[in-house]
N, C-alpha and C positions, 0 to 999 in steps of 0.2 A: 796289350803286350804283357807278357809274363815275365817277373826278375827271373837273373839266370840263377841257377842252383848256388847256395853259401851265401846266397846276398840278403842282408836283414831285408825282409819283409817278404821272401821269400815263402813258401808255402812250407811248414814248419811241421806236419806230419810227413812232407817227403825227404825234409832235410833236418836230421837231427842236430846237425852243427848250429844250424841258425836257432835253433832251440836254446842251445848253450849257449850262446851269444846273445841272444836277447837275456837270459838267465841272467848270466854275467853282469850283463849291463842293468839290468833292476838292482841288481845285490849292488851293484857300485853306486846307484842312486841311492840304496835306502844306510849304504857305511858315509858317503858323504854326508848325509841327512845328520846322521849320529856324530860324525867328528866335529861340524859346526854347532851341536846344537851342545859338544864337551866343549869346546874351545870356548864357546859362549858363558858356559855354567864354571869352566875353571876362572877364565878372566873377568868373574863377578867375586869368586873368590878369592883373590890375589887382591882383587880392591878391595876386598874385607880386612883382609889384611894388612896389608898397607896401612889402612886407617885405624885397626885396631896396634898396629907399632908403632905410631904417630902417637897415639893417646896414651899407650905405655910410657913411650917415653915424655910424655906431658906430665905423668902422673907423679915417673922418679923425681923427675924437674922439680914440680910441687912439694912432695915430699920433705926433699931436699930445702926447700925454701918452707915450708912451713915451721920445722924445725927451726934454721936458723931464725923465722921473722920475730920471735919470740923473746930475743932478746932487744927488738925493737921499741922504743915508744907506744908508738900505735901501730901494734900491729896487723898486716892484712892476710888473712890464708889465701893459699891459691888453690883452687877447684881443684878436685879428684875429677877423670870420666869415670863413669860405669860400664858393665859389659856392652853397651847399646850405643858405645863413644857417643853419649849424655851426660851431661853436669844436670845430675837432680834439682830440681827446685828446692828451694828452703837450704840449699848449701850456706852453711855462717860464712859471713866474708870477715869475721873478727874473732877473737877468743871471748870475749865479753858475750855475743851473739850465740857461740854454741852454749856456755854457761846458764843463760838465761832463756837455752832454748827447753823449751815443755814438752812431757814426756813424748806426746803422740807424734810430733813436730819430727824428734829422733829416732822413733820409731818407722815412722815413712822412710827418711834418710837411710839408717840402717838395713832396713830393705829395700832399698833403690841399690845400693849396695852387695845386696845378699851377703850380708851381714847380718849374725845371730842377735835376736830383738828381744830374747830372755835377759831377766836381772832388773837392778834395782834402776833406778835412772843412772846414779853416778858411774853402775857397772857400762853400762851400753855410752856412756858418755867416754868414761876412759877407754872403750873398744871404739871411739869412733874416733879418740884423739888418735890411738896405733896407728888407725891406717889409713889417718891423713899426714901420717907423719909429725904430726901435734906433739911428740913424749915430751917435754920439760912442764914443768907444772904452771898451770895457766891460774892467773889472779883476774880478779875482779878488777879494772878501770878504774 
């Protein structure tokens, strides 16, 4: 038995309608394809995000508190992230620790950072107090 004229699967050199309609219907298959597979790629993005305004604001926090911890006793810094919301290895947990940290040691750090790793030690050391929020002048223990 034959479908009657206009019906999908109809014989499609005699009805050009059903031509279009199966068209239609491919092109609707291949924009759903596409809008899940945006939906999918934005809301990986969105949790990029997210995590990276999490670790911003981790960072001001830190900042904030490393600065004041300075006028502490003993005092303890709080971890920067990096762009990869990473706390680098070898981050000093004290002012003593960055002080007596050696050159190559800061040099990793400062590019975990992408942070500039020209200059003298003391230079990349006071660029690594700025932007941990470190600025008052740090004494030896």
């Amino acid at each position: 038995m034959e479908n009657p004229p206009g019906y999908p699967g109809a014989n499609t050199a005699e009805n050009p309608q059903s031509t279009n309609i199966l068209a239609l219907i491919d092109r609707l298959g291949v924009l759903t394809t596409e809008f899940y597979t945006f939906k999918a790629e934005a809301s990986e993005r969105i949790e990029r995000l997210e995590l990276r305004n999490l670790a911003n604001e981790a960072n001001i926090n830190a900042r904030s508190y490393n600065y004041d911890c300075l006028r502490n006793k003993n005092p303890k810094f709080q971890p920067i992230y990096n762009d990869k919301n990473e706390i680098p290895p070898g981050f000093p947990s004290t002012p003593t620790e960055l002080l007596r940290m050696p050159n190559g040691a800061l040099v990793a750090l400062l590019a975990a950072y992408n942070l500039p790793t020209e200059g003298f030690i003391e230079d990349k050391r006071k660029r690594f107090k700025h932007f941990i929020g470190a600025e008052r002048e740090l004494h030896h223990e």
